[in-house]
Each structure stands twice: as structure tokens, then as C-alpha cells.
C-alpha positions as CSV (number, residue, x, y, z in Angstrom):
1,X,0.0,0.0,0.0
2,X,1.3,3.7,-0.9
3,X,2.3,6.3,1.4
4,X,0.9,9.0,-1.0
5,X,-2.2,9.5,-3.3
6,X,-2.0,9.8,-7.4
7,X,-3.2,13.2,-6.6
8,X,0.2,13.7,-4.8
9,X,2.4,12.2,-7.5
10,X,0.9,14.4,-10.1
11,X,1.4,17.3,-8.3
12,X,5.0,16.5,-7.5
13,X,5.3,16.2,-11.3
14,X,3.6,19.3,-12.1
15,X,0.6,17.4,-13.9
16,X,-2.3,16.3,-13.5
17,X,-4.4,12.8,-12.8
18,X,-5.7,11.9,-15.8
19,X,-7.7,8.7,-16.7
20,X,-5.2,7.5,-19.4
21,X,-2.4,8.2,-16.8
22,X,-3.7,6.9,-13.4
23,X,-2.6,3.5,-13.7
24,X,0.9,4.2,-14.0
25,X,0.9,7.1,-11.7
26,X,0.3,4.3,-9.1
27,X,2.7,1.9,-10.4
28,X,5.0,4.2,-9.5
29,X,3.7,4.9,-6.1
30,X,3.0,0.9,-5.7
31,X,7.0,0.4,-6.7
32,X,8.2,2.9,-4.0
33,X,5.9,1.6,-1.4
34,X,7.5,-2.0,-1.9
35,X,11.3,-0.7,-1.5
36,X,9.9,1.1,1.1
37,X,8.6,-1.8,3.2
38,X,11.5,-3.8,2.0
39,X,14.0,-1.3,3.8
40,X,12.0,-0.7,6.7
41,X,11.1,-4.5,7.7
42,X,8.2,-3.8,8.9
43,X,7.4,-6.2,12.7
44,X,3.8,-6.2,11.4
45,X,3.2,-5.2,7.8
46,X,-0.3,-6.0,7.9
47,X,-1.1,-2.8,10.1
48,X,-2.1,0.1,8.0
49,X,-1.6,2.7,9.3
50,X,1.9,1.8,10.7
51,X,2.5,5.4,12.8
52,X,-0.4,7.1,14.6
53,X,-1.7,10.4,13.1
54,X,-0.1,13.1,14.0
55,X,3.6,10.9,14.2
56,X,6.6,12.8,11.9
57,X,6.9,9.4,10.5
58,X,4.0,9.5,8.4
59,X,5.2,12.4,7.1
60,X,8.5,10.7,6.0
61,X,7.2,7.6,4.8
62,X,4.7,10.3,2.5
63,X,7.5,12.5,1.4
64,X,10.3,9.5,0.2
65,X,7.1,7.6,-1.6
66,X,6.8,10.6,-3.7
67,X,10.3,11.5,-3.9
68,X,10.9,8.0,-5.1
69,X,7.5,7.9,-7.3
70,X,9.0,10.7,-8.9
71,X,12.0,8.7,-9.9
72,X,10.0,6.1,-10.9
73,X,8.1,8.0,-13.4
74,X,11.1,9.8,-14.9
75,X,12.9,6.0,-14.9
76,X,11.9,5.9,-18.8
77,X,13.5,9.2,-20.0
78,X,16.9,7.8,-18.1
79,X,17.7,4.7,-20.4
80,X,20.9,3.0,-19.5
81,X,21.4,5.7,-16.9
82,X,22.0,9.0,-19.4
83,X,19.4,11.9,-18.6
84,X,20.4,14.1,-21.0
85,X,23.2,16.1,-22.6
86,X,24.7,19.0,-23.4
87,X,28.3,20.6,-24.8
88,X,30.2,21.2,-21.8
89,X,29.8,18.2,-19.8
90,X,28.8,15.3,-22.2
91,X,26.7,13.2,-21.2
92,X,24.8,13.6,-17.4
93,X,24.4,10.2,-15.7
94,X,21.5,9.2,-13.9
95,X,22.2,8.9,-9.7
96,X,23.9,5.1,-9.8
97,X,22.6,4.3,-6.1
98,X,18.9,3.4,-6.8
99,X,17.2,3.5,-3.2
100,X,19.8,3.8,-1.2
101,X,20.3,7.6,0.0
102,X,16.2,6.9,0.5
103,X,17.3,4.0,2.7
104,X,19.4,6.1,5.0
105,X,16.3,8.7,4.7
106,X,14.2,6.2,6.5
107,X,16.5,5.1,9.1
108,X,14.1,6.6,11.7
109,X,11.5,3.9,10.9
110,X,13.3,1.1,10.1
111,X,11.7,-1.4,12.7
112,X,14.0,-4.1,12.3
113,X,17.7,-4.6,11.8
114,X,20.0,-7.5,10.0
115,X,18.6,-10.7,10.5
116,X,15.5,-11.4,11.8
């Protein structure tokens, strides 16, 4: 389960939810959601919410979904890890460590640690 809403995505991209774009929108969300959980090891992933209202947490968990959603949805304009070009610098590389500086990001609710 997401941390944020399509509604939230879109705006973070500076569009808007459409019917044609919806689907993927989520995917995206759906995809960050899963590192997320992954890294964070939840004790009892079946509790939704994990944090109480009000609990900066939330907030965090809400604020890397997006951040990675983001990522996500911009994944296809990065082929083999080239975002773009230009004259001076050649070709600019993607960021090479994936989840990682989201990972340390979330260290306040990681709920487990090594094995388990």
C-alpha cells in the first residue's frame, strides 16, 4: 500500500491525474511503497496505518514515496542511466545508487535490523 495518493504524484510532477495516466501514476507509487517496506522491515506489515496520526513518520514515509514515485516515473526518460546532454559536460548520468540515499532517509523507521 502507498504512502501517497496519485493526486500527490501528479502534483509533485507538475501534472495532472488523468484517466489515461492513473494506472501508471500508481505503479509508480506501488513500486516505491515496496522498497519502502522492504527497507523498513516492517514487525507487522499487515497494520495500516503503521504510525499514529499526527507521528513525523508518516510524514517521512509520505515525502520518500513521492520522492521516489518521482524517480519512478522519470525511470523511462533515463535509459541506460543517461538523462540528457549537453556541450560542456557530455553526457549527465543518472544517480547510480537506486534506493539507497532513501534508505538512509528512513532510518528513523526502520523497525528491524539485519537478521531477523
Amino acid at each position: 500500500m502507498a504512502y501517497a495518493t496519485v493526486e500527490e504524484l501528479a502534483g509533485a510532477l507538475r501534472n495532472r491525474v488523468t484517466p489515461e495516466n492513473t494506472d501508471a501514476l500508481q505503479a509508480c507509487l506501488d513500486a516505491a511503497a515496496a522498497e519502502i517496506d522492504h527497507d523498513v522491515n516492517w514487525l507487522d506489515p499487515t497494520q495500516d496505518p503503521h504510525y499514529p496520526e499526527g507521528d513525523t513518520r508518516s510524514a517521512l514515509l509520505n515525502r520518500v514515496n513521492l520522492v521516489r514515485g518521482v524517480e519512478w516515473w522519470k525511470a523511462n526518460d533515463a535509459a541506460f542511466g543517461v538523462i540528457g546532454y549537453n556541450d560542456v559536460t557530455g553526457a549527465l548520468q543518472a544517480p547510480r545508487d537506486g534506493f539507497a540515499r532513501h534508505a538512509i532517509t528512513l532510518t528513523p523507521c526502520k523497525e528491524r535490523w539485519g537478521l531477523a
